[in-house]
Residue, then its C-alpha position, 0 to 999 in steps of 0.5 A: x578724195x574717197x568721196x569723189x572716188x566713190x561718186x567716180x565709181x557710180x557713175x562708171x558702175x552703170x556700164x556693163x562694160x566697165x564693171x571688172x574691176x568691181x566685180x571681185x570679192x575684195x571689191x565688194x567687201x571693201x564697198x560693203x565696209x564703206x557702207x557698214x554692211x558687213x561690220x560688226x558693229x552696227x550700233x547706232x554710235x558707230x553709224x553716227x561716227x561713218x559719214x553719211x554721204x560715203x555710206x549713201x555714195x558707197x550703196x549706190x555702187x553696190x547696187x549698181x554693181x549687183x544690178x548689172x553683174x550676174x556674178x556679183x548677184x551670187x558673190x554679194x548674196x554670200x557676203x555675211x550682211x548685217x542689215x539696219x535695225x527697223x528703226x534705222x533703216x535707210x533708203x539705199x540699204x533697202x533698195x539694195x536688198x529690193x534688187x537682191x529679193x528681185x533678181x536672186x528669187x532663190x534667197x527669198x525663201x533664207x529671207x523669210x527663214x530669217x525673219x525677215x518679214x517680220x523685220x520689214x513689217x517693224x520697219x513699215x510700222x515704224x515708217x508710218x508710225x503706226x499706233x494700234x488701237x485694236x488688233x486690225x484697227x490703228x489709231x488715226x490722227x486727223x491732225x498728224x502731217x503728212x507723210x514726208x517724200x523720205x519716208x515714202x521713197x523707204x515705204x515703197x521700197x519695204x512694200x516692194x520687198x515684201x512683195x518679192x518675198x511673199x509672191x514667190x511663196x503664196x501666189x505661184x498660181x497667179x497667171x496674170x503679170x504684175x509689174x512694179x509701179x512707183x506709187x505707194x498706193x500701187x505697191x500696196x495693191x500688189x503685196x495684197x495680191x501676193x498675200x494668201x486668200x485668207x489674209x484678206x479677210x483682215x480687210x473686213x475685220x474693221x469695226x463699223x463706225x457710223x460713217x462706214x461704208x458696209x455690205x450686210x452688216x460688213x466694214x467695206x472701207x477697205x473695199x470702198x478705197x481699193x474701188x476707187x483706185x481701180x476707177x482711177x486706173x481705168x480713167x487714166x488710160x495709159x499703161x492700162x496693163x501695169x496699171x490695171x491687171x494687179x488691182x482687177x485680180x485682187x477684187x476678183x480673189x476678194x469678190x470670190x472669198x467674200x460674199x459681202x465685197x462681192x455684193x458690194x461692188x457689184x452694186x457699184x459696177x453692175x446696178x440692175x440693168x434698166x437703160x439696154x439701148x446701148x451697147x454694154x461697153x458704150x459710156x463713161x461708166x465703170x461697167x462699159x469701161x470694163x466691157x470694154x477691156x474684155x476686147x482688149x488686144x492684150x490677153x491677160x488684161x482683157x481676162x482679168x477684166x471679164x473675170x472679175x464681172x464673171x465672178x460678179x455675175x456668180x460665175x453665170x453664163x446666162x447672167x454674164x451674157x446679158x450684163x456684157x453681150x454674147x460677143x464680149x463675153x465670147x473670149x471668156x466662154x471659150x476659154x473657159x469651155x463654156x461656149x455650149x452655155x454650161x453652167x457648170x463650174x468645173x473648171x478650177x473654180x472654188x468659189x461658192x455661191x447663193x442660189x439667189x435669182x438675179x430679178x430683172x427691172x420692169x424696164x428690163x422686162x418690157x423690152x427683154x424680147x427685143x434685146x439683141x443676144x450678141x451686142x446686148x442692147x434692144x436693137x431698132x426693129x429691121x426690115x425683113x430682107x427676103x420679104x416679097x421673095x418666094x420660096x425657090x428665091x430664098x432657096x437659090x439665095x441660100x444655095x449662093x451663101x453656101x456656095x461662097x462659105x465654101x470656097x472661103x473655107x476651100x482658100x483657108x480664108x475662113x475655118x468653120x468651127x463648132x463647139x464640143x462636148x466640153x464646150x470649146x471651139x474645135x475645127x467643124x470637121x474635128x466634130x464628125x464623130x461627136x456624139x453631139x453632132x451625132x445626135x444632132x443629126x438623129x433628131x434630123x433624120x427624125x424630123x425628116x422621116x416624120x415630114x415624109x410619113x405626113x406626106x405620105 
């Protein structure tokens, strides 16, 4: 009878407007004694004793009833909660606490006060039974089976907590959205995201072994992994965002921190340039797939992809623009007020770079003068279209042009901009008084008067 009560009450705890009844203190400690989370004795005889079907009916209530009521958020987080030891924990008690962490931020600072990633890292251990071999070296067993859907389902969710609890502390500078995916692989993903920089250096702490991919010397089969994950993200081509933004802002941090990762992977996504009778993002390969992206209509996503090549470029305008473009690289540049081409990396960039020279290929140079700056490909040599015009011609053609740019501007159907001092695009006529356009207009003056003393 309990059970079908409970299995009645799950069912009606979906319903927002059903939960009144649920939401009151002696419904919530009764749910939480049905689930052994707030007994004191939580000893594995004790658990035994409990039915394990009620325990589970029990939890899935609770978070249900959490998940669904603002109240009931704030009354359970005071509930004086006895948490599963790490060898013990279940499924549901950790969802349960995945929704807490979620959607009551606050507690995750009185989570890790209380220990509580050190618990849920015993926990993932456990899980994954992992043997140690050195001090960031497990011991693997080809022959081991593989891991069950049990214990997978109760990785995630160890792997999402985590990632709530050490987000809001070590990552608060992110700008970029990450949303929870169901995948173990993109769980963990995201909680490398959330950790601070220097604990990726773990990484590449792994010793070389003669099958090891490396860069100078460096363990980069960590790297090599995380890369084909971002190649099968950017294959897929569904929920580009969700899927992509976590993985590209995790190998642009580690391109930043370490010289070797970026070495590395730049060799897989930006080889010598040889072939420029395409444009960057035309192709299958993961460079044009990235290119492409930085004209994404979604703002972040296409950030997250110019950074990253930015950061493979050592943060070089020059650089950057021939591996992308001049007009897929513009949204960058002006964010980052580098339209004027500055080289100068003053804009919260902290990363420190060789001064190392990026050598052009023979095929590159060969054709280096016909590469057309904005789209990035050696363009077919056009015919000129004022040829046979003469010179009072080409001036009324050019009086025409003039006279149509104005009255776009005039019916607000175009703005003319310029770029500032800081390198950013501002309205043309916010530039009156800048002192660029200002000299600018000197150097003319200049020319003028010298094309007049010829004359004369």
């Amino acid at each position: 009878l309990l059970k079908a009560a409970l299995r009645t009450l799950r069912i009606l705890s979906r319903d927002k407007k059903t939960l009144s009844a649920l939401v009151t203190d002696s419904a919530l400690l009764t749910l939480g004694k049905l689930a052994l989370l707030t007994t004191n004795d939580t000893s594995d005889e004790a658990r035994e004793q409990a039915e394990e079907s009620l325990r589970k009916e029990a939890m899935k209530v609770l978070c249900n009833v959490v998940y669904n009521s603002t109240w009931a958020q704030e009354r359970f987080s005071a509930l004086n909660i006895n948490w599963s030891s790490p060898s013990s924990v279940q499924f549901y008690e950790l969802r349960l606490m995945f929704l807490i962490t979620a959607l009551r931020p606050e507690l995750n600072t009185q989570l890790q006060q209380a220990g509580g990633v050190s618990i849920l890292t015993a926990a993932l251990e456990s899980t994954l039974e992992v043997q140690w071999k050195e001090q960031y070296e497990c011991a693997l067993d080809p022959a081991a089976p593989p891991i069950s859907p049990e214990a997978s389902q109760r990785i995630i969710e160890i792997l999402k907590i985590l990632f709530n609890i050490t987000y809001s502390n070590h990552r608060q500078d992110l700008t970029h959205s990450v949303v929870i995916p169901s995948q173990p692989h993109s769980h963990t993903v995201n909680l490398l995201t959330a950790l601070p920089l220097q604990c990726l250096d773990v990484l590449l702490s792994v010793p070389l072994t003669p099958n090891s991919q490396q860069s100078l010397g460096v363990n980069m089969d960590c790297v090599h992994m995380l890369l084909l994950f971002m190649e099968r993200r950017l294959e897929s081509g569904d929920k580009v965002k969700e899927k992509l933004t976590p993985i590209l802002n995790l190998l642009t941090e580690s391109c930043r921190a370490h010289r070797e990762t970026r070495l590395y992977i730049r060799k897989h996504i930006l080889p010598p340039l040889r072939d420029v009778s395409h444009k960057p993002e035309e192709g299958n390969t993961v460079k044009s797939r990235l290119i492409r992206l930085m004209t994404h209509l979604d703002t972040d996503l296409k950030h997250c992809a110019a950074d990253l090549i930015f950061v493979l470029c050592k943060e070089n305008v020059r650089r950057f623009v021939k591996y992308t473009g001049y007009g897929n690289a513009a949204g960058l540049l002006a964010t980052r007020g580098l339209l004027g081409g500055q080289g100068v990396r003053s804009y919260s960039s902290s990363a420190q770079y060789s001064s190392d020279s990026d050598s052009d290929t023979e095929e590159y140079r060969q054709v280096r003068d016909r590469i057309n700056p904005v789209t990035g490909r050696m363009e077919v040599q056009q015919p000129d279209p004022m040829e046979g015009m003469t010179e009072e011609e080409k001036e009324e053609e050019a009086k025409r042009l003039i006279t149509l740019f104005s009255k776009l501007s005039r019916d607000n159907i175009i703005q003319p901009m310029g770029v500032d001092e800081e390198g950013k695009l501002v309205p043309l006529q916010g530039l009156g008084d800048n002192p660029m356009t200002e000299d600018a207009k000197t150097e003319t003056e200049t020319d003028e008067g010298a094309d007049e003393e010829q004359m004369d």
